[in-house]
GUGUPA-293335 format. One line per 3 residues: number of its first residue (from 1); their letters; for each residue x, y, z of C-alpha. Coordinates in pm, 1 decimal, padded with zeros to 6 digits. Example, Ala and Ser with C-alpha at 12.3 -4.5 7.8 and 13.67 -1.06 7.14 Angstrom:
residues 2
1) AS) 01230.0,-00450.0,00780.0 | 01367.0,-00106.0,00714.0
end
This chain:
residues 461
1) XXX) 10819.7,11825.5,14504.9 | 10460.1,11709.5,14442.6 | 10438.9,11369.0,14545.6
4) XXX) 10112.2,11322.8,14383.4 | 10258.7,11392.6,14021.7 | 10533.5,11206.5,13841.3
7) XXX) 10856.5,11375.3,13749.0 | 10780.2,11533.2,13409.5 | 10973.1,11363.5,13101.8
10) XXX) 11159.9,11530.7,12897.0 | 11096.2,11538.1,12488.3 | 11152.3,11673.6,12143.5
13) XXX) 10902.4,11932.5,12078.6 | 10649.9,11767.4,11845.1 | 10745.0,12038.9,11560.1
16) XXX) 11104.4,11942.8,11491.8 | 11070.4,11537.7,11569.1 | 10794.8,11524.6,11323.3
19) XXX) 11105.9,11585.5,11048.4 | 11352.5,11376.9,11190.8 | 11369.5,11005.0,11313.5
22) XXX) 11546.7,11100.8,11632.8 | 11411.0,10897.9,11953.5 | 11117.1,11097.0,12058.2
25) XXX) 11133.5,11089.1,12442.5 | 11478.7,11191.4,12606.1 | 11429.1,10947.2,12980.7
28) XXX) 11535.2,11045.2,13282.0 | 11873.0,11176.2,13380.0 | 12023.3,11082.1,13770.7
31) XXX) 11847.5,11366.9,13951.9 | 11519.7,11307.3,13755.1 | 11520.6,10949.2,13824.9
34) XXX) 11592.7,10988.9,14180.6 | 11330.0,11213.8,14242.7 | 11087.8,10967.3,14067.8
37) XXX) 11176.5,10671.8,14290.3 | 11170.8,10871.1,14640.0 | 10727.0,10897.0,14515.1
40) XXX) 10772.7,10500.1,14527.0 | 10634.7,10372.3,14921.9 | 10783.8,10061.9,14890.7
43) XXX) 10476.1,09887.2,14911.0 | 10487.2,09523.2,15152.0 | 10241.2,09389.3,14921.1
46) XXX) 10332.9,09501.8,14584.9 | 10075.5,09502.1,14293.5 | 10340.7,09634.8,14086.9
49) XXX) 10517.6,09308.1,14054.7 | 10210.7,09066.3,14030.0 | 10133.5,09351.6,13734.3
52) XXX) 10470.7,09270.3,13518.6 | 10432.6,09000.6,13255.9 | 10821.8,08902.7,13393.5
55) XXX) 10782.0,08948.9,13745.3 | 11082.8,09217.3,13748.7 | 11136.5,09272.4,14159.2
58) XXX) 11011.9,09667.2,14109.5 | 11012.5,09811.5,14483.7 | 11338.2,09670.2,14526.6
61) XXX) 11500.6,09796.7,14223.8 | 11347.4,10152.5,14296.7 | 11526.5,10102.9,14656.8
64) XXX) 11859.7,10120.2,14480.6 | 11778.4,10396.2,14264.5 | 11704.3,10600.4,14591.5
67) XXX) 12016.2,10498.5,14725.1 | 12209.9,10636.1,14445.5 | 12300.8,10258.6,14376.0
70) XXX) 12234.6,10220.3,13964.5 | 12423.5,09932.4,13953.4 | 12264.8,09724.0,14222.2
73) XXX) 11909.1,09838.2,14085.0 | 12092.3,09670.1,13714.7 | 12122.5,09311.4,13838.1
76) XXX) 11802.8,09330.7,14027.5 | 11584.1,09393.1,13728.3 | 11821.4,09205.4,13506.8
79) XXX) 11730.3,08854.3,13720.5 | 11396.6,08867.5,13528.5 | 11433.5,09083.8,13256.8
82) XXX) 11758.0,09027.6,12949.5 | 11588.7,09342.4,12759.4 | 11528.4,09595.6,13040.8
85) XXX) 11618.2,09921.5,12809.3 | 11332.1,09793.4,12521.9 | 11104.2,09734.5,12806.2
88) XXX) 11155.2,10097.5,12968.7 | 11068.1,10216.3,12598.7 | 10805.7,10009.4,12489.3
91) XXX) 10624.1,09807.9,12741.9 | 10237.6,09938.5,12769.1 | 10275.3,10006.6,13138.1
94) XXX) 09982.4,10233.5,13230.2 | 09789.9,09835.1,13189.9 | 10034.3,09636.2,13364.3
97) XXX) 10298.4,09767.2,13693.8 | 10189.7,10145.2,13636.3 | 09770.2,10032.1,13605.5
100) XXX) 09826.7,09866.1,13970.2 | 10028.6,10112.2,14185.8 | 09884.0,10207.6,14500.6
103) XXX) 10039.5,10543.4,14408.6 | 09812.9,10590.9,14128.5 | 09502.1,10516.6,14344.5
106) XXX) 09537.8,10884.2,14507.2 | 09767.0,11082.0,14207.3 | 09960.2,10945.4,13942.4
109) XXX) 10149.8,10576.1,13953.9 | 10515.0,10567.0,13983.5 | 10725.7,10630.0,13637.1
112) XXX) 10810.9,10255.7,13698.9 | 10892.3,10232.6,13299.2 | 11110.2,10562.8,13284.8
115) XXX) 11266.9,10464.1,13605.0 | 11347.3,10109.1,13407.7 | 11502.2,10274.4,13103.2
118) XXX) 11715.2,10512.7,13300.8 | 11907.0,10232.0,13516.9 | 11906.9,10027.0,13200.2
121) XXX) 12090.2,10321.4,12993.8 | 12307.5,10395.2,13258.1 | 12448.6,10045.3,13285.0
124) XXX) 12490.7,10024.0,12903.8 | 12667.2,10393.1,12918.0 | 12885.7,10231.6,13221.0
127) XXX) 12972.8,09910.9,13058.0 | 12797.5,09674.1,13303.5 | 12684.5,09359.6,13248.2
130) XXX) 12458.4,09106.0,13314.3 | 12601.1,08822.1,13503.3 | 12699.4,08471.9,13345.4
133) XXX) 12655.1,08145.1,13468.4 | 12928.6,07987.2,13659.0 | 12954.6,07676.7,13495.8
136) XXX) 12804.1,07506.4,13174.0 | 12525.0,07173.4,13239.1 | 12642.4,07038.0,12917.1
139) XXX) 12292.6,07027.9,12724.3 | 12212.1,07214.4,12396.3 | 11915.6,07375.0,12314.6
142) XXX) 11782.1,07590.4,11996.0 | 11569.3,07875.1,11966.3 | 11404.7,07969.3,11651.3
145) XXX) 11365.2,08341.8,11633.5 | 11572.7,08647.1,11821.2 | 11251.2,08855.3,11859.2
148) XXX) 11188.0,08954.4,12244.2 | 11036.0,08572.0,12349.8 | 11367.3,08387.9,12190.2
151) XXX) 11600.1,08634.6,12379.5 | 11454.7,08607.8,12672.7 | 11406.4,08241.0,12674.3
154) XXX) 11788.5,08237.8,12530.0 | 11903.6,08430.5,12808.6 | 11730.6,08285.1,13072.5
157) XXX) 11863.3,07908.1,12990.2 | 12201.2,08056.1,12949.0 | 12176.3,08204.5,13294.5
160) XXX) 12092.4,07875.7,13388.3 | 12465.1,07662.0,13210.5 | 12271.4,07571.2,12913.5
163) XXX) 12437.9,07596.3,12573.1 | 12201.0,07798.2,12346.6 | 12183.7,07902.6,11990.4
166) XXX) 11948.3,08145.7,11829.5 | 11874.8,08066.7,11475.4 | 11745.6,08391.8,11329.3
169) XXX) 11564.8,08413.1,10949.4 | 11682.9,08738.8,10879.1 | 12022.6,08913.9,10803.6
172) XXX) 11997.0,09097.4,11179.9 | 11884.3,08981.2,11495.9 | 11603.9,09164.1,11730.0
175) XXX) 11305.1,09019.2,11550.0 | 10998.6,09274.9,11559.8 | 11220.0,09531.0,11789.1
178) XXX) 11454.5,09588.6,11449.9 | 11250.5,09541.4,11174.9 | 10860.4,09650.7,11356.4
181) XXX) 10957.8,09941.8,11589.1 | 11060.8,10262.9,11441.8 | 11381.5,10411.1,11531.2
184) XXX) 11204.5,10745.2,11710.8 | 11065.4,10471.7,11968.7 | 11310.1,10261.0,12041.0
187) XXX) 11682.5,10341.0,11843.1 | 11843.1,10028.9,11696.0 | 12196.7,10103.2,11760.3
190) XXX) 12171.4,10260.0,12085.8 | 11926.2,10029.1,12258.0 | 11855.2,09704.8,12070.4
193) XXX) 12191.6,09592.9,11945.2 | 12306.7,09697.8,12336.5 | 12093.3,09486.2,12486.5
196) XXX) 12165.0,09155.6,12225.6 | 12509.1,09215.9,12265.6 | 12466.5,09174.7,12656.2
199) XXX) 12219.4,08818.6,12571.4 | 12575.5,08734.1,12357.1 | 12775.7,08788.5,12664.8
202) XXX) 12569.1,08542.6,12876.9 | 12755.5,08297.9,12609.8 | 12453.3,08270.1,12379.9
205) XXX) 12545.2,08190.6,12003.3 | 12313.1,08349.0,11729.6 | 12324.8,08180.0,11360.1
208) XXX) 12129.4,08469.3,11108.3 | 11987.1,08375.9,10762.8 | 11831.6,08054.6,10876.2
211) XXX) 11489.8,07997.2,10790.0 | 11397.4,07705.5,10978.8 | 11169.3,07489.6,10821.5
214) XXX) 11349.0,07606.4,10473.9 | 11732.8,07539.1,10585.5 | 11669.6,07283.5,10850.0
217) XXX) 11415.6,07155.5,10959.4 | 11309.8,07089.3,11380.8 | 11400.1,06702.6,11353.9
220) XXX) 11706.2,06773.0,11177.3 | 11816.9,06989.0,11480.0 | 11687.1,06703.5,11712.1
223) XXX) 11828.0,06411.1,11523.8 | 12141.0,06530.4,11369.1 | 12257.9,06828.5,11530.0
226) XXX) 12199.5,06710.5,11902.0 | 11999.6,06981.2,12032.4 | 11781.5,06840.4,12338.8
229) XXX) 11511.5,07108.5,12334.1 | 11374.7,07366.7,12062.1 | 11223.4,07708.5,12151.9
232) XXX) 10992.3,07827.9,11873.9 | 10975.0,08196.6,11922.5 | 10915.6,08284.7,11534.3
235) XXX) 10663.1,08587.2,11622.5 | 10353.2,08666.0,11402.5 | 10503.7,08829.9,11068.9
238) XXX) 10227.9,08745.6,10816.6 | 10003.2,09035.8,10765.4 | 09605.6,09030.3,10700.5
241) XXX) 09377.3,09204.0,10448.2 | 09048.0,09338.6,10390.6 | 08978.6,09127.6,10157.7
244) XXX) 08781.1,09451.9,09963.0 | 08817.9,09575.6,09604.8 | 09146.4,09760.2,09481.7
247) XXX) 09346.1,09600.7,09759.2 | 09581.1,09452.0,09486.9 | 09664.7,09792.2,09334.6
250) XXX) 09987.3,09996.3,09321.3 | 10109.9,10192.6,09689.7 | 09873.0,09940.0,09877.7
253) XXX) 10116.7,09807.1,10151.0 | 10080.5,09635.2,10486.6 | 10247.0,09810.7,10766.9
256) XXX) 10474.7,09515.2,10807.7 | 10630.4,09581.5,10488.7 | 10654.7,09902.9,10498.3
259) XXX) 10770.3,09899.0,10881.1 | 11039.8,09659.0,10757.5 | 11147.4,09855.3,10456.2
262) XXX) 11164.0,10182.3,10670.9 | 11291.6,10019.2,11018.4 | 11558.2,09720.7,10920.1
265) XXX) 11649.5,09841.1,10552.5 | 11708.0,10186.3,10620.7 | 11480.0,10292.7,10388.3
268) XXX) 11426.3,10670.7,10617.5 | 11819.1,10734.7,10529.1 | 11862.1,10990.8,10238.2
271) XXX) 12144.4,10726.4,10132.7 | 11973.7,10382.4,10169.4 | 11922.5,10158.5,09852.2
274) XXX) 11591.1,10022.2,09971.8 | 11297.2,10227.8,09810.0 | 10994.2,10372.2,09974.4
277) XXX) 10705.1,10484.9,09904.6 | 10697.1,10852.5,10001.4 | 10321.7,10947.1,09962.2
280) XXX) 10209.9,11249.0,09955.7 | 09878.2,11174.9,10115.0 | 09881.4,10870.8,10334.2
283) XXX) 09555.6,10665.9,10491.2 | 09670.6,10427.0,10749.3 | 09424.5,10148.6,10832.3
286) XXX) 09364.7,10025.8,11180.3 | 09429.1,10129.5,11588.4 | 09678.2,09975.0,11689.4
289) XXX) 10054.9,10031.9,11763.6 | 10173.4,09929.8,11452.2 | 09927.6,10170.6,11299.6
292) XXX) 10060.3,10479.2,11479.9 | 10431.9,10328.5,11440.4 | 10331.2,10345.3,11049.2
295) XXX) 10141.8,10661.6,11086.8 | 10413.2,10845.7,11212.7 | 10686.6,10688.8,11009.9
298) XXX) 10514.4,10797.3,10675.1 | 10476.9,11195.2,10833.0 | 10845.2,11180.5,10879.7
301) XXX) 10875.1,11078.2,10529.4 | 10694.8,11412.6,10416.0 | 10338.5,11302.9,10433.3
304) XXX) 09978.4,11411.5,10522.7 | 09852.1,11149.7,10708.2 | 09491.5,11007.0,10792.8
307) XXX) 09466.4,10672.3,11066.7 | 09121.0,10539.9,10955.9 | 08977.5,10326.4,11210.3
310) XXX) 08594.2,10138.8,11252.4 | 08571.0,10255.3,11626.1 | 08604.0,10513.2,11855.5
313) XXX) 08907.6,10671.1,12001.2 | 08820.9,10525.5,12329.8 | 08821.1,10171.6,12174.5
316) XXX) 09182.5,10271.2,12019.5 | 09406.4,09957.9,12043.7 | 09690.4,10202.0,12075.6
319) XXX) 09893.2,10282.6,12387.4 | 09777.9,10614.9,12520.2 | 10123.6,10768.3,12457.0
322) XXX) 10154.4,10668.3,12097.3 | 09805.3,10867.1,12023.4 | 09883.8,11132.7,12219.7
325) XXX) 10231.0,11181.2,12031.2 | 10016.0,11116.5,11663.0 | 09783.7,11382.5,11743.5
328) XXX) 10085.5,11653.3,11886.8 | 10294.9,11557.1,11585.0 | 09986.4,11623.7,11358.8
331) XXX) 09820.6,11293.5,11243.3 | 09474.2,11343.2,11125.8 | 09196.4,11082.5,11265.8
334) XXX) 08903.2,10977.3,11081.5 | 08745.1,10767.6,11354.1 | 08409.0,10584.6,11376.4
337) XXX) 08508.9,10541.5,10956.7 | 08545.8,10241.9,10774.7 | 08741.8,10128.6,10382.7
340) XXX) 08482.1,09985.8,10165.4 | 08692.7,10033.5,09827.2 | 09033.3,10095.1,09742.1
343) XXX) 08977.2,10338.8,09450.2 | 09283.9,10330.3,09142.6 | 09377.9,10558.1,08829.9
346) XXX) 09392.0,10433.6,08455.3 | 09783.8,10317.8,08561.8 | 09676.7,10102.4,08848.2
349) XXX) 09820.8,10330.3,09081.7 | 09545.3,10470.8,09449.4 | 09406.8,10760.6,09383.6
352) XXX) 09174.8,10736.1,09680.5 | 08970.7,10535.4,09985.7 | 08612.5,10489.8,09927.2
355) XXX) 08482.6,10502.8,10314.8 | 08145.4,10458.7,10543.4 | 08057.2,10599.8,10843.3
358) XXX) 08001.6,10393.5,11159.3 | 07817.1,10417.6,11483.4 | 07844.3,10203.6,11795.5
361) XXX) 07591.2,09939.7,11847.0 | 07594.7,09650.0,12146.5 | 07921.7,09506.2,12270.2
364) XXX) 08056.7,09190.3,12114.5 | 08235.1,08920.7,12235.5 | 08532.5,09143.9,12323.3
367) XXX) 08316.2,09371.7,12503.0 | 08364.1,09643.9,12265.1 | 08078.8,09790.3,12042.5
370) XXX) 08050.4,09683.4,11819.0 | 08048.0,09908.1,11494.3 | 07778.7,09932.0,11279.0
373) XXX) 07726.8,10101.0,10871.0 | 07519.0,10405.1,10918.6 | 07301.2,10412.1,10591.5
376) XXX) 07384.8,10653.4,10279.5 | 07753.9,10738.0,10457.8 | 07976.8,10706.3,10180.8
379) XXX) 08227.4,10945.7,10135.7 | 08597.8,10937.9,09979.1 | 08924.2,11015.4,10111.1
382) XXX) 09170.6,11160.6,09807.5 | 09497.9,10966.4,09918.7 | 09775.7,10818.3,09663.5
385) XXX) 09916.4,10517.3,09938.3 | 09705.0,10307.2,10192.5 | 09880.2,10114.7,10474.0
388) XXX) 09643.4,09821.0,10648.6 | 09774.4,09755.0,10958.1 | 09508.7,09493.8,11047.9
391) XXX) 09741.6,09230.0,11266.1 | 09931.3,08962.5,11171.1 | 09948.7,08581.5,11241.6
394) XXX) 10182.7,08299.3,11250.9 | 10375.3,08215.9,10947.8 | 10272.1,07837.9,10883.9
397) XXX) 10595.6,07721.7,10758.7 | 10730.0,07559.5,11096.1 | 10420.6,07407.8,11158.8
400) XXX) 10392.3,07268.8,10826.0 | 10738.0,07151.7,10805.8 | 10674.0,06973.6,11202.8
403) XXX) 10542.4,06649.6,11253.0 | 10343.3,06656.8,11589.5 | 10324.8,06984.6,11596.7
406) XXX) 09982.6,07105.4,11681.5 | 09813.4,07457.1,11548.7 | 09447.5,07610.7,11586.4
409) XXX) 09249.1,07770.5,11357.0 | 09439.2,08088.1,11335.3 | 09782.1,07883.6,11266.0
412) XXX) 09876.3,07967.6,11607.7 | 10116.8,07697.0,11768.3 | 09918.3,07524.1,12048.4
415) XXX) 10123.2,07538.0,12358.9 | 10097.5,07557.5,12744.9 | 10054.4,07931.8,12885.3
418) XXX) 10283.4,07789.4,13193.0 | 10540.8,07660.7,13022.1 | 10587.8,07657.3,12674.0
421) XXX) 10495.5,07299.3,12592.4 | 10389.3,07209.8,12261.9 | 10203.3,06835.0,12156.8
424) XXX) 10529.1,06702.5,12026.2 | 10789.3,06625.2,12263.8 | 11107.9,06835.3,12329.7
427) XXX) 10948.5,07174.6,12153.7 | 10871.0,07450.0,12362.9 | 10712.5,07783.2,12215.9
430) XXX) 10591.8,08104.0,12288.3 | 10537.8,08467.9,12186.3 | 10344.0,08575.9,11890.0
433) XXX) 10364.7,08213.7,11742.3 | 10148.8,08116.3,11953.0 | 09905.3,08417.4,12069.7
436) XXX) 09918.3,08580.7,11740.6 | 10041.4,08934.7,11785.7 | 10049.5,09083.9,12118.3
439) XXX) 10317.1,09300.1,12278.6 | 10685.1,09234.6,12343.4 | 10649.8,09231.2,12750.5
442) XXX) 10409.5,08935.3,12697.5 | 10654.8,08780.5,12425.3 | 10919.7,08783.1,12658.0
445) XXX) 10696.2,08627.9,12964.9 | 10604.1,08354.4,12723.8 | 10966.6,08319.6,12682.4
448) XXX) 11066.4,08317.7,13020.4 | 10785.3,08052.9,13066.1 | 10939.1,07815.3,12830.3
451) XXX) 11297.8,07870.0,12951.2 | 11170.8,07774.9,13301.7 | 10957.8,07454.0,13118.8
454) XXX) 11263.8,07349.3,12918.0 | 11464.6,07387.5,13226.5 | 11219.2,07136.2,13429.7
457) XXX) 11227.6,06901.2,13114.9 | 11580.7,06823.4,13062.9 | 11643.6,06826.4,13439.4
460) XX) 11382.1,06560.0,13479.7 | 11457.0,06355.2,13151.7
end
């Protein structure tokens, strides 16, 4: 065994996933995972757990793992994490426990994220689950939204006696991890209905089909239902535009309707009623996750794809892994290339992406280059669908329908980083609401956050 490299992962050969919407990456099995966790030193002063968004006690769980003790290593990750076998799948930990292992200094980090999945999956396969609180405290609190920040706040206050119910706007809970990440990254059945049933056993009630703000309204569940705290955890799902011409015309989609269409409606499945748009030739707009989720959704629907994007592929937004897999599965990358025009037929329908070329010029605020229109660069790109995946913010309606409630400029609730607490008294949020989109580990620290803040409140009160 080479201590300095991590146990190799096993996967579908990029050929044959490309076709199907099978999960791409196969984890860990016992001997794998044990292997992995004897590379871990069990660092004194470990920069793994300062690195985790939700403070998960990593050297300790790896302990257990070595020990052959799966279950042990369960309940210690499941005292800080409720969605441990999303996290294993999802989180982007090369920046956060993996980016700060002392193993990685000399070698290659720790497989702290495989190592997570496989004790996660093992528990589910066993049947274990995470412990309840002894006793109710008596007080009632809502959360709006069961995306990965109203789960884990959910969870966490349930841990902690309080009666909790999730009131969820669509027909299935999960939030973004049903309807925003595809089934090849993180399966619905298998993993993300697991791990809600398991916030459900904690005693948590979920209500779906209630828009809040539409239904009823934050006061209402205040002042008539007798709720003593509200988590907003209602995630980012309003997409952004170019604003450029031909952005109106037919098989122009954002990536969160298409993601939703493919992802909660079943559209993928030969038999599903929801309908699709199977391009033949497919430009995706933007770096980011959801760009390579969309990217390699539509080449599993039959199509030649292109991810167009302003920068370079070292200013990617995109996890590492997720390019990686694009480029093995066969996703073409015009880079350094931006949409000027969204060009149409006589019917309305695209026919094709007028595009400019772009160099690098001085960092912005960000600190990345910023890109820059290299004269006479026009070109076009023959596709027949175009899928901006450009971010998404806050849908206004809570905050509109909220007296008290304070937003910035971007619609964003305004509320505490440390815990949760929002200008109007009683409301916690967190998550995408509040950030605008991020990831789901940070969703579910902001989460954690307010569960701690609400806690603190209604003791105090």
């Amino acid at each position: 065994m080479d201590v300095l490299k991590k146990v190799p992962v096993r996967e579908q050969d990029a050929k044959v996933r490309a076709t199907n919407f099978e999960e791409v990456c196969f984890g860990y099995n016992e001997e794998e995972a044990r292997e992995e966790a004897l590379r871990c030193i069990n660092c004194k002063n470990a920069r793994c757990i300062v690195g985790c968004p939700v403070s998960i006690n990593i050297p300790a769980f790896i302990e257990k793992v070595k020990d052959g003790d799966v279950e042990a290593a369960y309940h210690i990750i499941n005292e800080s994490s409720s969605l441990p076998a999303v996290c294993g799948r999802v989180c982007p930990q090369e920046s956060q426990c993996e980016g700060v292992c002392i193993r990685g200094i000399k070698g290659e980090p720790v497989s702290i994220g495989k190592l997570e999945r496989f004790v996660a999956d093992w528990a589910c396969e066993k049947g274990v689950k995470p412990e309840a609180a002894k006793e109710k405290n008596g007080k009632k609190v809502a959360v709006i939204g069961s995306g990965p920040a109203g789960l884990t706040c959910a969870g966490d206050l349930a841990k902690l006696g309080y009666d909790v119910t999730i009131f969820e706007a669509l027909h299935e809970p999960g939030g973004v991890l049903v309807y925003g990440i595809p089934e090849f990254r993180l399966p619905k059945e298998k993993v993300v209905a697991k791990e809600i049933e398991n916030v459900k056993s904690l005693g948590v009630k979920i209500e779906t089909n209630v828009v809040v703000g539409k239904a009823v309204t934050i006061d209402e569940l205040m002042d008539e239902e007798g709720f003593d705290a509200v988590f907003i955890g209602s995630g980012a799902g309003l997409p952004k535009f170019m604003g450029i011409p031909g952005e109106q015309a037919n098989g122009v989609f954002s990536a969160n309707e298409y993601l939703t269409r493919s992802n909660l409606m079943k559209a993928f499945q030969e038999d599903s009623t929801t309908p699709i748009m199977k391009g033949n030739k497919v430009a995706v707009v933007g770096g980011g996750n959801v760009a390579m989720d969309a990217a390699r959704t539509a080449l599993r629907l039959g199509a030649e794809v292109h991810v167009v994007y302003r920068r370079s592929e070292e200013e990617l937004p995109a996890r590492v892994e997720e390019v990686h897999h694009a480029k093995e599965e066969g996703i073409i990358f015009d880079l350094l290339t931006n949409p000027v025009e969204i060009l149409t037929n006589e019917k309305g329908w695209v026919n094709g992406i007028k595009c400019v070329k772009m160099e690098l010029g001085e960092p912005d605020e960000s600190g990345r280059r910023r890109p820059v229109v290299k004269p006479d660069s026009e070109f076009i790109i023959e596709v027949d669908t175009v899928i901006m995946s450009l971010g998404t913010s806050p849908n206004p309606l809570i905050s509109s329908t909220t007296e008290g409630l304070e937003t910035n400029k971007w619609k964003c609730i305004v509320a505490d980083e440390n815990s949760g607490k929002t200008t109007k008294e009683g409301v916690y949020a967190g998550g995408d609401a509040v950030t605008g989109a991020a990831t789901v580990i940070l969703a579910m620290g902001a989460g954690k956050a307010a569960a701690k803040g609400i806690d603190e409140y209604l003791r105090n009160k």
